[in-house]
C-alpha positions as CSV (number, residue, x, y, z in Angstrom):
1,X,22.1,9.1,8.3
2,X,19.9,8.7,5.2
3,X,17.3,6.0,6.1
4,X,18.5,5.9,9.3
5,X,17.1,9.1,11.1
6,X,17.9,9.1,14.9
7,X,17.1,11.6,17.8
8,X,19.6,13.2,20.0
9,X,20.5,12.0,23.7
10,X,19.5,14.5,25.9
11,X,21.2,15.6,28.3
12,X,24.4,16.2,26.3
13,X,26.3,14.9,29.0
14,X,25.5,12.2,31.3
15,X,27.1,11.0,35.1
16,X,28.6,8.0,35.7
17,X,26.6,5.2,35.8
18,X,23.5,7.6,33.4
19,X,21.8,5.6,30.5
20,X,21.0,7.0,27.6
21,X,18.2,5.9,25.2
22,X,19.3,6.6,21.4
23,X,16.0,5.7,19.1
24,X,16.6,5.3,15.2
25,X,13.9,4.4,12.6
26,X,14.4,3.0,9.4
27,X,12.6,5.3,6.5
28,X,13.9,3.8,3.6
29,X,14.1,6.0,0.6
30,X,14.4,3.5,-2.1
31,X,14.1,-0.3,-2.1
32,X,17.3,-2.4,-1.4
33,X,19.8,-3.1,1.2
34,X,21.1,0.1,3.5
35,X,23.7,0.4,6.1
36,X,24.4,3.5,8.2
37,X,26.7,4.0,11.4
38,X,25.7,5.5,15.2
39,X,28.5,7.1,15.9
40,X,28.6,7.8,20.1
41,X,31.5,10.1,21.0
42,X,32.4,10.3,24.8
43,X,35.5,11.3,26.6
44,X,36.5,7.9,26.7
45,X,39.2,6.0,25.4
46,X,38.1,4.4,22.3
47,X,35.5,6.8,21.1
48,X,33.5,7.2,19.1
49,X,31.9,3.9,19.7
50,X,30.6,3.0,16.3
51,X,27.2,0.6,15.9
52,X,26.9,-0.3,12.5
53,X,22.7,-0.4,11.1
54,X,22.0,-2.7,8.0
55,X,18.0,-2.7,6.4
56,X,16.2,-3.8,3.4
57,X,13.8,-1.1,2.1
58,X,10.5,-2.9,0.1
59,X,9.3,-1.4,-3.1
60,X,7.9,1.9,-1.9
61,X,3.6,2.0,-2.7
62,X,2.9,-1.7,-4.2
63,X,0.1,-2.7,-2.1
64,X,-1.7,-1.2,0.9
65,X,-4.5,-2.1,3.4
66,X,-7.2,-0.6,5.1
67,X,-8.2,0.0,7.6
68,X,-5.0,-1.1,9.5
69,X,-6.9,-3.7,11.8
70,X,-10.3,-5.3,12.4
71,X,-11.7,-5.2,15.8
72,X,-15.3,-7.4,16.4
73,X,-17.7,-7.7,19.4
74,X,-19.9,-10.9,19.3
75,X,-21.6,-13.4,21.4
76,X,-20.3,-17.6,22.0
77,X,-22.2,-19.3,19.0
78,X,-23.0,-16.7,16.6
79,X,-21.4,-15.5,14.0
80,X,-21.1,-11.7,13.7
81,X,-21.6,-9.4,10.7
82,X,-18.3,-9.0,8.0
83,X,-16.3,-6.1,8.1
84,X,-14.4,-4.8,5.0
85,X,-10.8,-4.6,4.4
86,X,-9.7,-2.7,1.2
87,X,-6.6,-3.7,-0.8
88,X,-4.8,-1.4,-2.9
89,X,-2.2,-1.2,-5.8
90,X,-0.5,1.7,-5.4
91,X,2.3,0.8,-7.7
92,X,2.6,1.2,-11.6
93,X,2.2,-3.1,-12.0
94,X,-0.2,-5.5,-11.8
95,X,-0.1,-6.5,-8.5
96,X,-1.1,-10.7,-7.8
97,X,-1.9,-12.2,-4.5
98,X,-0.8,-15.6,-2.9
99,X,-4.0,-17.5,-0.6
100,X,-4.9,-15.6,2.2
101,X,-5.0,-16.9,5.7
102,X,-5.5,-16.2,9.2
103,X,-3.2,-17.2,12.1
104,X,-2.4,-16.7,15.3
105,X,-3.4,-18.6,18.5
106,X,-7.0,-17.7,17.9
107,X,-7.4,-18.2,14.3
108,X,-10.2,-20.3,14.1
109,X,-12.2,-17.3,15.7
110,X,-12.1,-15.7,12.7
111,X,-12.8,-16.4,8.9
112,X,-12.4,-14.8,5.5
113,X,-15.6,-14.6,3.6
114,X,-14.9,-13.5,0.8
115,X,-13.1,-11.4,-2.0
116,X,-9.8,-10.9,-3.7
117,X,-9.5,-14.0,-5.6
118,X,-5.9,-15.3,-6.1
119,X,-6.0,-15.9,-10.3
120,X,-7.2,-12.3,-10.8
121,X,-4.4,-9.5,-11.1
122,X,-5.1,-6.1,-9.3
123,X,-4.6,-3.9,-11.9
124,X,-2.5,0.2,-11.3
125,X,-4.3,1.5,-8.9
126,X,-7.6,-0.8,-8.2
127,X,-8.7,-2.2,-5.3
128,X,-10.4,-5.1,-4.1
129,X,-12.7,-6.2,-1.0
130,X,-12.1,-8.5,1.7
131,X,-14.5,-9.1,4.1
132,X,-13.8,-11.0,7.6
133,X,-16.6,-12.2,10.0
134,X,-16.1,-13.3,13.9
135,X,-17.3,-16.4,15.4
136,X,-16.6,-16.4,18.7
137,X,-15.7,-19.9,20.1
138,X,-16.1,-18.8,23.4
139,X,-16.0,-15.6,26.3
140,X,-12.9,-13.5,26.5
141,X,-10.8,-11.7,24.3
142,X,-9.3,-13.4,20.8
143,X,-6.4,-12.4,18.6
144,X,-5.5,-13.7,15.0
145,X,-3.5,-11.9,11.9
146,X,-5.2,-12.0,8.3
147,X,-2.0,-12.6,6.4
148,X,-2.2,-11.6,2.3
149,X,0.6,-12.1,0.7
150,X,1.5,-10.4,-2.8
151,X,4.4,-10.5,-5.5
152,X,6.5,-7.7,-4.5
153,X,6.4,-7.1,-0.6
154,X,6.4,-9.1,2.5
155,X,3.1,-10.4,3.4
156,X,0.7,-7.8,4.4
157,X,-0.7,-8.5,8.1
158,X,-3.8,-7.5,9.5
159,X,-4.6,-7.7,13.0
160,X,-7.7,-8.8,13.9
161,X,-9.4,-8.6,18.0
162,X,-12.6,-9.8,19.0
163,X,-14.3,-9.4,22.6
164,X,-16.9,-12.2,23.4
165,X,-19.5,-12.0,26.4
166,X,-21.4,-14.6,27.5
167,X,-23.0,-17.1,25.9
């Protein structure tokens, strides 16, 4: 199963009534459209029980992020220091960025200050900053995604948390 790599059900054979949990990840090799077959053989009648698997692999190494999330600590009313996010072409193209935006139900807590402007390419392996403050609207905990769309892959997201005390 090319793509498609999946762990065995253990124990080989299971009672009546047993579940069995199959897991299978999708590592695409190349980009494009793949299909690969489970195939579940039991002693029943009409085995092997067949479930087909269909995924779209993305252009391997185009863009990457990091670190992986943001996560901020601040106080109601103030707005805390930027943290830096990294973007990086990692494939042999310029690669170009659509606007940036945060979303999520607690969007507003967060804001982009600055860097990776949309009408400048990203050359072959460059980079460029992005920098994301907190301002927390009020106590408790608050969730958004920094999405950053590019040319070539789905939109990369960026969690973002932020804890708030007081105020």
């Amino acid at each position: 199963m090319r793509g498609f790599p999946a762990r065995p059900c253990a124990p080989a054979r299971l009672r009546v009534g047993e579940p069995c949990l199959i897991s299978v990840t999708f590592v695409p090799g190349t980009a494009g459209a793949k299909t690969a077959q489970v195939r579940l053989a039991t002693s029943e009648a009409g085995s092997p029980r067949i479930v087909e698997l269909t995924g779209t692999g993305a252009q391997p190494g185009d863009a990457a992020v990091s670190p992986a999330s943001l996560a901020f600590t601040g106080t109601p009313g103030t707005v805390s220091a930027a943290q830096t996010l990294t973007l990086t072409n990692t494939g042999s193209d310029p690669l170009r960025r659509g606007a940036m935006s945060v979303r999520g139900v607690d969007a507003g807590a967060f804001r982009r200050a600055a860097g990776c402007s949309t009408t400048a390419d990203i050359p072959p392996g460059g980079t460029c900053t992005i920098t994301v403050r907190y301002a927390p609207p009020g106590p408790g905990l608050h969730l958004g995604v920094l999405r950053i769309p590019t040319d070539r892959t789905d939109a990369l997201l960026v969690p973002l948390s932020g804890d708030s005390t007081g105020g």
